[in-house]
N, C-alpha and C positions, 0 to 999 in steps of 0.2 A: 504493500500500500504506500501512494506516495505520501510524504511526509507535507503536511500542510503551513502554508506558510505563515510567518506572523505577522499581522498587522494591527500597525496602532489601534489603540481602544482610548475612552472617553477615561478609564485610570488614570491615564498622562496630565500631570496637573499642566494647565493653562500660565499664558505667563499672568494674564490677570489675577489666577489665584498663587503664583509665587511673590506677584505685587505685594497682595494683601496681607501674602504671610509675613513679609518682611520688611512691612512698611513701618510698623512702631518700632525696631529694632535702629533703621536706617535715622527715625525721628529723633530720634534719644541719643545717637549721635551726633548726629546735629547741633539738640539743644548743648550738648557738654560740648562740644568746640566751640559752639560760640559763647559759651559761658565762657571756658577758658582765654578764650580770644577778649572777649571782656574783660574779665579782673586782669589777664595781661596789660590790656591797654589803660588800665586805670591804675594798676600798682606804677607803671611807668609814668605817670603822670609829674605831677606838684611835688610827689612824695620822695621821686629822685633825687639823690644827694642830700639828703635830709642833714643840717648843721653842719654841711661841708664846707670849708673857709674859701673851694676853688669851685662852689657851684652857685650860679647863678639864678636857679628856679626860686621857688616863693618861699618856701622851705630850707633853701641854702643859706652859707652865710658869709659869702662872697665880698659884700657890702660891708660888713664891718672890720673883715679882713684887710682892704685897700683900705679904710679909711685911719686905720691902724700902723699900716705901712707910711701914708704919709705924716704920721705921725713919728713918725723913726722904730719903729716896732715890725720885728721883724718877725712871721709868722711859719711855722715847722710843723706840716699835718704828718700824723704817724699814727700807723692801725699796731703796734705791737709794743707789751710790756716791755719790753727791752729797749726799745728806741727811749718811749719815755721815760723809764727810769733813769735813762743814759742822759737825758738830755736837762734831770734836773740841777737846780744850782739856784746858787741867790738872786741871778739876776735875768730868775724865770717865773715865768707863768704858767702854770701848768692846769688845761682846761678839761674835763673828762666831761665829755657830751652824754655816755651812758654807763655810766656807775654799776647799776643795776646789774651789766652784763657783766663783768669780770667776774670770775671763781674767787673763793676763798683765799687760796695761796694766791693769788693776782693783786687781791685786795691787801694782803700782808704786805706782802713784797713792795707794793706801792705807799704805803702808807712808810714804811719803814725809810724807804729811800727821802720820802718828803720829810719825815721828821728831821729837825734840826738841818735841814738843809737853806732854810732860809726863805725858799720859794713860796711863792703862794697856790694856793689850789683852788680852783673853780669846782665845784660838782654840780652837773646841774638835774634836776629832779630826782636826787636820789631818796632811795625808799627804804626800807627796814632792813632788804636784802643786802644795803653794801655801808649803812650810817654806824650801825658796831662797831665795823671796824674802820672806815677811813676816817667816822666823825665820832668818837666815842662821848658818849654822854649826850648825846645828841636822837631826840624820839622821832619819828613822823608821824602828823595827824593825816583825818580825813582833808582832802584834800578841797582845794576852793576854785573856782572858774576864775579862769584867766580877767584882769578888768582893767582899767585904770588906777591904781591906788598910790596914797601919798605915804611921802619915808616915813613921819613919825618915830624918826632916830635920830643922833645925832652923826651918823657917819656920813665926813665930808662929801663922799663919793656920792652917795642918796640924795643929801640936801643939797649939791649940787642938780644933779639932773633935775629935780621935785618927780613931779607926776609919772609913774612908767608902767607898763602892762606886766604884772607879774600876780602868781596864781599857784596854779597846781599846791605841791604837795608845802603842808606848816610845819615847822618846827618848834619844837620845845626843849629846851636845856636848861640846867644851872648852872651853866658854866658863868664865876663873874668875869663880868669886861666882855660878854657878848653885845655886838650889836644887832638886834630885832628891829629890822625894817619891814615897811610894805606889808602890815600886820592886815590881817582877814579873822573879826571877830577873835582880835586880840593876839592872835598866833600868828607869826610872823614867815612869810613867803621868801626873806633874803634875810638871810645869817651870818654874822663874821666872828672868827673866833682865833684868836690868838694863840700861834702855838710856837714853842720854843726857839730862841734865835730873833728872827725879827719875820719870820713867815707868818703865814694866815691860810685860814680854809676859809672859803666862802661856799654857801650852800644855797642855790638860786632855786626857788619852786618848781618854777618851769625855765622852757630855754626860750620865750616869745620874743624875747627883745635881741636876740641874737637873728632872729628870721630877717632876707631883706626884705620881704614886705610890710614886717613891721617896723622895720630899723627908723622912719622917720618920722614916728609916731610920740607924740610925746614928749616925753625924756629919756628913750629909749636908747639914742644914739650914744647921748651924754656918760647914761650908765654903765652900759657896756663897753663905750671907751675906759673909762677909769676904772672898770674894775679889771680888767683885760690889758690896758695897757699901764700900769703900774711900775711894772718891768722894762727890761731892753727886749727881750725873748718871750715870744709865745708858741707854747707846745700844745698843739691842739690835738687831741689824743682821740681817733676813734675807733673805739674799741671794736675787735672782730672774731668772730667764732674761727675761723680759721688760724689764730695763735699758737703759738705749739705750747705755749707756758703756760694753756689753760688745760694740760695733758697731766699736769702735776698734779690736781684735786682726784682722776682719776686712779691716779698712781698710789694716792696716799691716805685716800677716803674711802670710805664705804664701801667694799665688793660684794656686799649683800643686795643689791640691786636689783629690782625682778625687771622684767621683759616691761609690764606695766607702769614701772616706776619711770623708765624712759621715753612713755609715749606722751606727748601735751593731754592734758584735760580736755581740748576742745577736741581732739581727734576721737576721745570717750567717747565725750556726751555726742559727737555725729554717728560713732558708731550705733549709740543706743538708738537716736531715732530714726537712724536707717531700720534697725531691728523693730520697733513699733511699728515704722510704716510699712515693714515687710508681713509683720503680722496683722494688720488692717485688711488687706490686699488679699492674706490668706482668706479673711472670715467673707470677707467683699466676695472673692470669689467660688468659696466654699456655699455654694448655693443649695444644693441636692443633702441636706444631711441627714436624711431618713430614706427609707427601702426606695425603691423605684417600683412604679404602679405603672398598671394598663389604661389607659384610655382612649374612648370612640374618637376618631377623628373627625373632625366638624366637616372635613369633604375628601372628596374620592381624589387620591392619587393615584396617575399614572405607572402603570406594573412598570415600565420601562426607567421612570425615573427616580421613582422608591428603588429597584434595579440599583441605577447612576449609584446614587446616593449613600446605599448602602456600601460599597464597593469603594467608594470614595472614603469611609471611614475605615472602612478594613486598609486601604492601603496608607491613611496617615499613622496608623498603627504600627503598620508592616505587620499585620496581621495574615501573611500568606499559609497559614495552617486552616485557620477557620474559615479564609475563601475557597480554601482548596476542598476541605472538609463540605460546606453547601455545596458547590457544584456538582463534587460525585455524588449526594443524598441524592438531587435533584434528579442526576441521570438516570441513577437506581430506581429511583420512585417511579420513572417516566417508563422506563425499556419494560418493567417486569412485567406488567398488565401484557405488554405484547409478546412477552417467553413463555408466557403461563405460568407466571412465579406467584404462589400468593402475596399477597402487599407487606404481611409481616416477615415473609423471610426475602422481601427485595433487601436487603442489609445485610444478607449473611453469605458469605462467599460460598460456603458448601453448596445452599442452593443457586444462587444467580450465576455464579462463573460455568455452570457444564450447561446449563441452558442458555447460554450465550455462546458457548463452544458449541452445541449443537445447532444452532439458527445460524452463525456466521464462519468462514473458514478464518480462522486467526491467522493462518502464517504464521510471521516472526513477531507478530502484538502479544506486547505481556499486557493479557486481560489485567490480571490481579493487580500490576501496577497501575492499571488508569484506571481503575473499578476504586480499589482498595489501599494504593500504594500512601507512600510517607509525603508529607507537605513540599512544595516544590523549593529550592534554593534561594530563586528572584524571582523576579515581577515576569521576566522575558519565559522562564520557564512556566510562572502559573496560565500565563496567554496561552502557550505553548499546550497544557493540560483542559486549556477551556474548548480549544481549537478540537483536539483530539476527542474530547467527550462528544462534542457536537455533531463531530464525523459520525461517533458509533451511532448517534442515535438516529440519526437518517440511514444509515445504513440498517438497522432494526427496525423500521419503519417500513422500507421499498424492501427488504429482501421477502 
């Protein structure tokens, strides 16, 4: 018998329904690239070079750099402990834009090299994290919005400039012979405090008056000239995770450290509510949560596309056992009435295969395999098994 050949069937998804499978998958790519292309384009913003003495955005602090130089101050940016510890001395300035960020030995080491060395020290908004030890006996409170506010001190520098934007984080100490400026319900936003030799630490709430867009605001310019330029030298320090002297806290701290202790809070608390929202979506889409029941259909479908249909679920399954499993039922159920098989033993190979040997000549056709056999490999084979059943049965038909 010739072997029949295969042709496409309505199984073959369409590309309309490859569209629709893959169309929410394609969206979602989307939305995240153009998210990320978003916050790229916005972190690159204003925010660039943020208190950098050689950047000129709104945030930089370019402006008071030059205006410092033509002041005969001469100004030296450097991202690592070493440069600035190198570079203190008495007739330095030494500014640390972010406090906060140095390790514990960073914060030693720094503090160590400024004591008695004469220099002054800038900090600007530093917080609990680094006031222990570069500003000892020195607290941080709740902190206050940036404003207008007057010195209220006696330091020349203050009551020269008068009026300047200064905010963020207050301080409190007993230190005597501090000067508490630019107080915020009494707690003071700029701190000076005298420490051995003829050095000073200064502790500015925020760093507003160094931005250039704020720089001519005020008594903005005034301030941070005199407190910055006091010296002949300015070491404008900013600090960088990329240090290698911030390798030593690892070295020398803590190794009990879990996998958790290293991740931010905020990448937590997004994991948690990816996990909410993953379980919303469950319950969302968890529709069916009791038996599945029979019901009349309110109108007649077509045998051909109840057919389609079905066939279409079995293959998003890859369901080719129980396609293959209906089709031969089907055959069997159809050929037997015309073998003389009763209806209950069309199912049972003892009876249907010799009364199918008897009504047709097999040749080299393995009944048992297209009657009876195991679920087809693919798709190309189960076509291949639909093909063949359909032969026999017109062939049991006309013979």
């Amino acid at each position: 018998m010739t072997a029949t050949s295969v042709s496409p069937t309505s199984m073959a998804p369409t590309k309309r329904q490859m569209w629709t499978r893959t169309r929410g998958l394609l969206l979602a790519l989307v939305i995240l690239v153009a998210a990320g292309i978003a916050m790229a384009a916005l972190r690159s913003g204003d925010q660039h070079g943020r208190l950098d003495p050689r950047s000129a955005d709104r945030y930089g602090s370019r402006a008071v750099a030059e205006l410092l130089k033509d002041r005969g101050v001469s100004t030296r940016v450097v991202t690592t402990l070493d440069e600035a510890v190198t570079a203190a001395g008495p007739d330095t300035t030494l500014l640390v834009t972010v406090p906060d960020l140095l390790t514990e030995s960073q914060q030693r080491t720094l503090r160590n090299a400024m004591t008695g060395s004469g220099a002054r020290t800038v900090l600007l908004a530093a917080g609990p994290a680094s006031l222990g030890t570069l500003a000892s006996g020195v607290h941080s409170e709740a902190p206050a919005p940036v404003s207008a506010r007057t010195p209220q001190c006696s330091l020349p520098a203050a009551r020269s400039a008068g009026n300047a934007d200064l905010g963020g984080a207050r301080y409190s100490t007993e230190t005597p012979g501090a000067d508490r400026c630019y107080p915020s319900d009494g707690l003071p936003t700029l701190l000076r405090i005298d420490e051995r030799g003829d050095g000073d630490t200064v502790l500015l709430g925020s760093p507003d008056i160094l931005y250039n867009h704020r720089l001519d605001k005020h008594g903005n310019a005034s301030l941070a000239l005199q407190l910055l330029g006091s010296r002949s030298h300015l070491v404008w320090y900013l600090p960088s995770l990329g240090d290698t002297s911030a390798a030593q806290d690892g070295a020398d701290g803590d190794t009990d450290s879990t996998f958790f202790d290293l991740i931010p809070s905020g990448w937590l608390w997004g994991t948690l509510q990816l996990a909410v929202a993953a379980g919303l979506a469950v319950i969302w889409r968890a529709r069916s949560l009791g038996p599945l029941i029979t019901e009349r259909l309110p109108l007649a479908i077509r045998a051909s596309e109840s057919t389609e249909g079905r066939a279409r679920l079995y293959r998003k399954v890859n369901a080719r056992d129980r396609a293959a499993a209906a089709l031969r039922s089907a055959t069997r159920t159809r050929i037997a009435p015309t073998l003389g098989v009763p209806p209950a033993d069309a199912h049972s190979p003892d009876a249907l295969l010799p009364a199918v040997s008897a009504h047709l000549p097999t040749g080299e056709r393995d009944l048992n395999g297209l009657l009876f056999g195991p679920a087809p490999a693919d798709d190309t084979d189960l076509i291949y098994l639909a093909d063949q059943l359909d032969a026999l049965e017109r062939e049991v038909r006309t013979s």
